[in-house]
C-alpha angles and dihedrals in degrees: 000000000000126000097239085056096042082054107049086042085048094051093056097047081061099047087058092052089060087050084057081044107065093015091060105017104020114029108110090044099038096027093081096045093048093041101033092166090068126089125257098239090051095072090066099041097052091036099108083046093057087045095063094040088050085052084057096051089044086058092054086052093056095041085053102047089046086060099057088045097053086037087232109156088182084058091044087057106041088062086038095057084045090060104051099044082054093049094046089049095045088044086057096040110033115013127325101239079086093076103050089037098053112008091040094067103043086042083055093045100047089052089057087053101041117260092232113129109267104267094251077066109044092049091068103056 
């Protein structure tokens, strides 16, 4: 794996730690000032939500960073691909600079891999 691609996957797999980081730890202090169109009493009553939204995005993070260290590309993508289905899906549903924040990166790193199927993949079909 090359480093350009180790580091932008590198760089999303951060991002989604700081993701863990206000949606478990932060999100009734930073949620209002990431989702300002919400309203204020929304942030405590959705904060065990976020929580477990932010474990999930821990879990990307993880499955991101696994990947660079065992140099798997097939990995990289999968968790990738998982990233930007969910940023395209929170930029339709919630606010578009999801999009750009969270799909935008792994879209950029998965072109700097080559989006192709992983060859265990492609064989089968």
């Amino acid at each position: 794996m090359a480093v350009i691609q180790k580091l932008l996957i590198s760089i999303v797999a951060l991002i989604h730690l700081v993701f863990l980081w206000v949606e478990m730890f932060r999100w009734e202090e930073r949620g209002p000032e990431i989702f300002p169109a919400f309203p204020p009493e929304f942030f405590p009553q959705t904060s065990a939500m976020a929580a477990n939204q932010g474990l999930y995005n821990g879990f990307i993070a993880v499955g991101l960073i696994w990947s660079v260290i065992k140099s798997r590309q097939e990995i990289s993508r999968l968790f990738l691909c998982f990233v930007v289905v969910a940023g395209v899906y929170g930029g339709m549903t919630v606010d578009m600079k999801i999009l750009y924040l969270q799909a935008a990166p792994a879209v950029l790193a998965l072109l700097v891999m080559g989006a192709r199927l992983p060859a265990s993949i492609s064989q089968e079909s």
